[in-house]
N, C-alpha and C positions, 0 to 999 in steps of 0.2 A: 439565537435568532436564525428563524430560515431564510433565504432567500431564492429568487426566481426572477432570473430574462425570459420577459414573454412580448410577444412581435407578432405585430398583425400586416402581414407580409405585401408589400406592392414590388412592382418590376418593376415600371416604366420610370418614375421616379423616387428619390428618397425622401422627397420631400411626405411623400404618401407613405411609409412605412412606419407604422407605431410603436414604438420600441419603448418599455418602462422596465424599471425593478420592483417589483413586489418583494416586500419584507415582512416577515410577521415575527411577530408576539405576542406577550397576554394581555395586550391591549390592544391587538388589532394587526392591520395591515396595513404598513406607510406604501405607500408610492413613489418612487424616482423617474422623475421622466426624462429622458435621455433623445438626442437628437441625433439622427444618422447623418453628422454631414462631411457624407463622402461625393465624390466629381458623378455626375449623373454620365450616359444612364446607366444605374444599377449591374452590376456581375454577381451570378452567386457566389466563386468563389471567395471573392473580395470579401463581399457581405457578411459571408461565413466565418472568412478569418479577423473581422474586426468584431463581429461580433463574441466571440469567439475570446479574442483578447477582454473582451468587454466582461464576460465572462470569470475568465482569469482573474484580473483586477479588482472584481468587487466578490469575487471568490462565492459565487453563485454554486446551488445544487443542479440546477438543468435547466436547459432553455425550451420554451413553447412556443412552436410557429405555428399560422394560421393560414395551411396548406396542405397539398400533398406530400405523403413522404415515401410512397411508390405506389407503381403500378398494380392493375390487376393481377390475383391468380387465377389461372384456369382452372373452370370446372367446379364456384361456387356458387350459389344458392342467389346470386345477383349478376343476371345476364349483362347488365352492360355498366357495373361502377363496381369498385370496393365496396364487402360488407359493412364496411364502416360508414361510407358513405348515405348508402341506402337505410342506415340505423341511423340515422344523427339527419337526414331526410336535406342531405346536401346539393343545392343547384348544379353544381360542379362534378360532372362523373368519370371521374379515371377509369379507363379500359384498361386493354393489353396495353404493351409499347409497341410501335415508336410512337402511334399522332391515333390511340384510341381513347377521345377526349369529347364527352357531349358537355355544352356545347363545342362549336367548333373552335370559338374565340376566347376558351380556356384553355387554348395547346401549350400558348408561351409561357404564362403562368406558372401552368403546371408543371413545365419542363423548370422555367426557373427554380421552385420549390424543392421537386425532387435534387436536381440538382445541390440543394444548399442541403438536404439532408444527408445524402450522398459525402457530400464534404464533411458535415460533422462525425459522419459516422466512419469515412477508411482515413481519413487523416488524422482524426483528431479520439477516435476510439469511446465517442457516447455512446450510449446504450440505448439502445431503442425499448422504451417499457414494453416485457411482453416476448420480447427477442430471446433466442438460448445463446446465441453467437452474436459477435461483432462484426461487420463485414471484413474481410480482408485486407489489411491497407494496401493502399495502392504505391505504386512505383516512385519512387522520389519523396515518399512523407517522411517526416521528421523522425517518426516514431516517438514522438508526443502521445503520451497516456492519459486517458482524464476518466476517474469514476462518474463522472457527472453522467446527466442523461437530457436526451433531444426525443421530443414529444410532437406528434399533432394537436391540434384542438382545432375547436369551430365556434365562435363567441355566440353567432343567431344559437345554437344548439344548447351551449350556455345559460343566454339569460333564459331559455326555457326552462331548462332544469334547475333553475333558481326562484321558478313562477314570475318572472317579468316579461313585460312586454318589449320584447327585441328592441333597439336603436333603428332605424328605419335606414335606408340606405343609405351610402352617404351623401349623395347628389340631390335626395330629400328629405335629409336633414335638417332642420331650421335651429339657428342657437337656441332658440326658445326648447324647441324639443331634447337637443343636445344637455340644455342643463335641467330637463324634468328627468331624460335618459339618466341619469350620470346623480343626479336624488333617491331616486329609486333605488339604483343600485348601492346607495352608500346608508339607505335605510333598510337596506335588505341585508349588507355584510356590513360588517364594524372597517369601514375603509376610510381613510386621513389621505384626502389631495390636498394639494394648496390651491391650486384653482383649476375650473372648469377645463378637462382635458377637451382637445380633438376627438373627433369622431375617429380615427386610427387610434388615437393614442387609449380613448375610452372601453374599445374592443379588445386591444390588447391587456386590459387590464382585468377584463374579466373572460378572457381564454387564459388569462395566468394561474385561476383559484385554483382548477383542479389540479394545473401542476403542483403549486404551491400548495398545498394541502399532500398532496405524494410526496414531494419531498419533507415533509413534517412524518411524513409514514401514516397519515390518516387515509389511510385504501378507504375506511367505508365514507368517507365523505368523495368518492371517486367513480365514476363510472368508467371503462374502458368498452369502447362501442369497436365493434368489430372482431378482427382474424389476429392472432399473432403474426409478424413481420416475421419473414422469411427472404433467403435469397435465390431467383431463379434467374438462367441467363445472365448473370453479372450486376441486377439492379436488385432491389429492395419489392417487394410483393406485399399486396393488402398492407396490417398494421390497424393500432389503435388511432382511433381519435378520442383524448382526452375532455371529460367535461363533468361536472357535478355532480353528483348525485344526490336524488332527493330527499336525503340528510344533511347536506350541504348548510 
């Protein structure tokens, strides 16, 4: 059996971040839905080390968050966002650093994200799919090792490349819609919920396939959209977003 933590990332509270286990075998992919509740509001580092343990504990292959996981490099072939972004046709466009974020009221977000990737990556030694190196741990980490690996995705990008029609935002979401979203998808992948997930928790489940399908080692059912991840100036550069491929 493989396994995969996948997170459909919020800041402002926990009660918005979607956090499940996907499990597969030859009979499909169970779901465990798991609740973040940790004291609002939200810190990445926290996030990252409970996640992190969460991790550990159920002895997971890599986690899939649904954010950034760095900034621009310069001098690519996409003037103002990650090539990744501009591939996967993302609202959200990472610049340079420190605040080159369109729009504007993507800065915190983005900073938080980065941030929690940041943490997986010098404290905790995942691997960025795509990456030659690890980032350098930083000062005070445990020197805690983990073969695992920490992933982008983007779920709207997703159920494209799985031929459905996106979940609608969350704020225009209706339950009705929520459980035709969430049919779809479960007649489109061999997927076992016990009941109708959350619109977070629903996304995070299907930004998890193409991790989960990577850590089974099925690359061709994987698209990797973008730059390999690189480190400039001390932060993480471009990187993959994670998402199906239409073999999937």
């Amino acid at each position: 059996m493989t396994r995969v933590l996948s997170v459909d990332l919020a800041y402002k509270r926990h009660r918005d971040i979607g956090v499940v286990l996907l499990d597969a075998s030859d009979a499909g992919i169970d779901v465990t839905i798991v609740d973040a509740s940790l004291a609002d509001p939200p810190h990445a580092h926290t996030l990252a080390d409970w996640l992190h343990a969460l991790a550990e504990r159920h002895h997971v292959a890599g986690i899939a968050i649904d954010g950034p996981l760095g900034w621009k490099a310069p001098g690519t072939d996409a003037p103002h966002c990650r090539v990744s972004e501009k591939a996967v046709r993302a609202p959200g466009k990472t610049g340079v650093p420190p605040d080159g974020v369109k729009p504007r009221g993507y800065l915190a977000f983005t900073e938080f994200s980065i941030a929690l990737f940041e943490r997986f990556t010098t404290r905790y030694g995942y691997a960025l799919p795509g990456s030659r190196h690890t980032a350098p741990e930083k000062q005070g980490a445990t020197g805690d090792r983990s073969a695992r690996f920490v992933t982008e995705t983007f779920p709207t990008a997703a159920w494209r490349s799985l031929g459905l029609v996106p979940v609608p935002g969350k704020g225009r979401t209706t339950p009705d819609a929520l459980h035709d979203a969430t049919a779809r998808l479960t007649a489109r992948v061999p997927i076992r919920l016990g009941h109708t997930p959350t619109h977070d928790q629903l996304q995070a489940v299907v930004g998890g396939l193409a991790p989960l399908a990577w850590a089974q080692g099925d690359i061709e059912r994987v698209t990797l959209a973008g730059l390999p991840p690189f480190r400039l100036d001390g932060c993480w550069r471009e990187g993959y977003i994670m998402i199906p491929s239409l073999r999937y």
